[in-house]
N, C-alpha and C positions, 0 to 999 in steps of 0.2 A: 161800194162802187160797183157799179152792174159793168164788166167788159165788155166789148164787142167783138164778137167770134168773128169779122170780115174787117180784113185792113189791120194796120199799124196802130198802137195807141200812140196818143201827144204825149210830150212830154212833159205839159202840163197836168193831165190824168194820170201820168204814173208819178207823178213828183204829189199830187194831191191825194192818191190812194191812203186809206188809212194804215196801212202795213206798213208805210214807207217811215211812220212818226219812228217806231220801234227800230224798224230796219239802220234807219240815219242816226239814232241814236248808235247801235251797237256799235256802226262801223266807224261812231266820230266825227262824223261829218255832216254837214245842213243840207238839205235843198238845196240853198245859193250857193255851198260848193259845188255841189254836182252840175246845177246847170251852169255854171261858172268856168268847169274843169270840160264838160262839153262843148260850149262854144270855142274853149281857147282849141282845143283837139279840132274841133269843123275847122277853124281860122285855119290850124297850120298843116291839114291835111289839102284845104284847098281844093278848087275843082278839078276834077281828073278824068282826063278822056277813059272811056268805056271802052275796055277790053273785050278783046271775042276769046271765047277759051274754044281750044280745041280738044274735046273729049272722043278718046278709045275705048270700044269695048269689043274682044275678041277682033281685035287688029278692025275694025269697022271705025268710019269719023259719023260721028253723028254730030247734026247741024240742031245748035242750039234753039 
C-alpha cells in the first residue's frame, strides 16, 4: 500500500494494509473487531464541544 504523506488515513486503508493481516493476528483480534470496538468508543464518546486550551510559555498566553 503506497501512504499518503498529507492528511489522515481511512480507516478503511489501514484496516486493508497488509501488515494489519500479521498485526490482527498477533494481537487476536479481526478487523471487524477493531472497527466494531471504534464505532462503539465514537457512539459513547459522542459529540463534544471544542475546547480552547489556554497555553504558557515563560508566563506569556499565546493564542492558539
Amino acid at each position: 500500500m503506497r501512504w499518503r504523506m498529507t492528511g489522515e488515513v481511512e480507516l478503511d486503508e489501514l484496516l486493508g494494509d497488509t501488515v494489519m493481516g500479521p498485526v490482527t493476528r498477533s494481537a487476536g483480534v479481526s478487523t471487524d473487531d477493531i472497527r466494531r470496538q471504534l464505532t462503539d468508543l465514537a457512539r459513547r464518546l459522542g459529540p463534544r464541544p471544542a475546547t480552547v486550551a489556554n497555553v504558557t510559555l515563560r508566563g506569556e498566553r499565546l493564542t492558539p
